[in-house]
N, C-alpha and C positions, 0 to 999 in steps of 0.2 A: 504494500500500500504506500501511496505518496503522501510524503509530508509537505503539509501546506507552507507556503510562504508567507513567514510573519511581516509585518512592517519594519521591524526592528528587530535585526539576526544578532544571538547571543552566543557565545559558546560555540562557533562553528556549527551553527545550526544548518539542515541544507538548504537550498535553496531551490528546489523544483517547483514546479507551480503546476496543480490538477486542474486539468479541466474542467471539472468538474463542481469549484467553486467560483467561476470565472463570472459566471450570470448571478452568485450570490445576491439580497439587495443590500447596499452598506447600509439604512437602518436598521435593517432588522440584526445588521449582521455587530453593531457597535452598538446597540440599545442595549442593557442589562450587561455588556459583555463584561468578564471577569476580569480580564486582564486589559493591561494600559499599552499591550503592543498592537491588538488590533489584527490578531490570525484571521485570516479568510476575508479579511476584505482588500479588493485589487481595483474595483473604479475610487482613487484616488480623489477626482474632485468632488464626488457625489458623496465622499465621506465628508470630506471636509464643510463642505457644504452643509452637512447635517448636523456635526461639531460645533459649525459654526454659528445654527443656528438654536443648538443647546445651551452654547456659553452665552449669546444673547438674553434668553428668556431666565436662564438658570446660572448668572454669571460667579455664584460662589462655588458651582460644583467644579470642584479640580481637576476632577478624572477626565472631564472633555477637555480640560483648557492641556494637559498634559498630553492626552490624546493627539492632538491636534499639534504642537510640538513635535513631539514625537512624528507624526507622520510628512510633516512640511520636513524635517530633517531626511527622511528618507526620500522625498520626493526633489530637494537639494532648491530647493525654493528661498532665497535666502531674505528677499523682502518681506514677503508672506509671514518668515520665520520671525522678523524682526517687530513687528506689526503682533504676531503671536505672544512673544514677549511682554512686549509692553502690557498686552491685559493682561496678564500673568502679574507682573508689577502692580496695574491698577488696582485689579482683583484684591492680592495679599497685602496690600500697603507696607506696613514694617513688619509683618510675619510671615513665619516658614520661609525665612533664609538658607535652610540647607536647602531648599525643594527647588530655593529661585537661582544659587547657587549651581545647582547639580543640571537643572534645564539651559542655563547659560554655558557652563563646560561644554555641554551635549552640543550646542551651537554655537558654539564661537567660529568653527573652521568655515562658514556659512557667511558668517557679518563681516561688513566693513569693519575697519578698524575703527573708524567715529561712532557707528552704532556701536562696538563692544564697549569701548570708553563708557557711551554713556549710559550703557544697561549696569556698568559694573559700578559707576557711582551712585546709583539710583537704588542698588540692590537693598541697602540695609533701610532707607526708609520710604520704599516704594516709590510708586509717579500720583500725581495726582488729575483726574479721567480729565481736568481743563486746563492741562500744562502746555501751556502754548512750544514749548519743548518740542509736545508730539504733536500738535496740529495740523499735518502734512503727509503722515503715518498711514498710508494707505491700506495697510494690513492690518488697524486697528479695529476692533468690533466693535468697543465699548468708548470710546474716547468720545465719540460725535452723541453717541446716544446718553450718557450722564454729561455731557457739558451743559445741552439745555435744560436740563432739571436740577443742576447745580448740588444733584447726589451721590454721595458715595457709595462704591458698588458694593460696599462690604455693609453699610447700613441698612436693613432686613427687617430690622424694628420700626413701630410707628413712635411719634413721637412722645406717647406719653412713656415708655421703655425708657427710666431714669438709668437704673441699673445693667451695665452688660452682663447677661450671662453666659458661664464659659461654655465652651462646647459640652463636655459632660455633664453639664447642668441640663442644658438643651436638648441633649440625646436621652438623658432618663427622662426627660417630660416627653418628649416623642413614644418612647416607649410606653409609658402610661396610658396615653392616647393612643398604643395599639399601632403607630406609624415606626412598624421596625426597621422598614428602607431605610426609612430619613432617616432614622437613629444612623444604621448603619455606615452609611455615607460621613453624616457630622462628624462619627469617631474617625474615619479612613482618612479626611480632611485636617483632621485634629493631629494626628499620627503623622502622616506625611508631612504638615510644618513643621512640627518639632517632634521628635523622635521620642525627648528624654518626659517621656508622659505616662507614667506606671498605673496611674489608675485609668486613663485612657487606654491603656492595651489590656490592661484586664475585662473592661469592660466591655471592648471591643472582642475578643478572646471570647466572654463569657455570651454575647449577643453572633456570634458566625456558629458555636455550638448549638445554642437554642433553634436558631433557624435552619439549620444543618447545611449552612453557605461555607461547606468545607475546601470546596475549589478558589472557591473568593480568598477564603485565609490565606492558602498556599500562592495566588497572585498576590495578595496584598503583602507575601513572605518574602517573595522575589524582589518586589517592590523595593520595599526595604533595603532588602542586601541592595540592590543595582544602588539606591538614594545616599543610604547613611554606611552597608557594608558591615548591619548587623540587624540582629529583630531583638524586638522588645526578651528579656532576657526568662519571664515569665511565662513563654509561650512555650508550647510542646517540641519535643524536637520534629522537622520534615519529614514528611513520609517518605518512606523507601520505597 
């Protein structure tokens, strides 16, 4: 049997491509999907296109905006890539620096030298979506759509929300409410900015058990190692 060809080849992975997922459709085939490389899907723009129109609607979900990185890397799109970035930036403002770190590595051989400059000075306290900086940014999604509303994409709360609360706070009210996606996501979004989150991986841990998203775990496991080059120290060992 053929092994598919991922977006993003790890480990000498092969490379042959089946016919047979050629017609796949890229929503069906990136909705829900577990992993952040994006296996079996091959119409490139019609993925990103769907990516792109996730992180608009849903711009705190990271798995698209990484998604979508990731795939412009593969596709050697280097403006696209740059314009990718920046939401990424707008998106986390001053958090998940490893995440914003590790996707700018992944992209640097891609950017001008002026665009890495200025993703690398921007890294620790974000862009912000009306920085005349980017207003030229043709690969941005989010820049043109929060300038005229003068919001930020990370604010989700309405205004009487005095108090931020943290993701974990967030993910066990989800949970109460019976919304175990969302929980699940919050934690994976929680995890991937900052690694060093022990009650966050436990919780996380203890919610892919309940639900039995045991393939999610072991992508979210890879994740990790490829991100930070370890997992939460709490978690079981990988399956063999």
């Amino acid at each position: 049997m053929n092994t598919p060809l991922p977006l993003v080849r790890l480990k000498g992975e092969p490379a042959s491509l089946p016919a047979v997922d050629l017609a796949l459709d890229p929503h069906m085939a990136i909705h829900g999907h577990t992993s952040l490389m994006l296996r079996h899907v091959y119409d490139v723009d019609s993925a990103l296109h769907y990516l792109g129109h996730r992180i608009v609607n849903h711009p705190r979900e990271l798995r698209s905006h990484v998604q979508r990185i990731l795939l412009l890397i593969r596709q050697g799109d280097g403006a696209s890539l740059y314009g990718a970035l920046v939401d990424l930036l707008i998106t986390l403002g001053d958090k998940g620096l490893a995440l914003k770190q590790r996707m700018l590595d992944l992209a640097a051989p891609l950017l001008s030298r002026t665009s890495l400059m200025f993703l690398q000075r921007q890294l620790e306290s974000g862009i912000r979506a009306c920085d005349p900086a980017i207003g030229r940014v043709r690969g941005s999604l989010l820049r043109a759509e929060f300038c005229d509303t003068d919001q930020l994409v990370l604010r989700h709360k309405t205004q009487e929300s005095v108090q931020k609360r943290t993701p974990l706070e967030e993910a066990r009210e989800l949970v109460e409410y019976g919304q175990l996606e969302q929980a699940l996501e919050t934690l994976e979004n929680a995890l991937l900015m900052d690694p060093d989150q022990p009650e966050v991986a436990t919780e996380l841990l203890e919610l892919y058990i309940r639900m039995g998203e045991l393939d999610r775990m072991e992508a979210m496991r890879e994740q990790m190692l490829i991100n930070f080059g370890r997992v939460p120290e709490n978690w079981p060992a990988a399956a063999s």
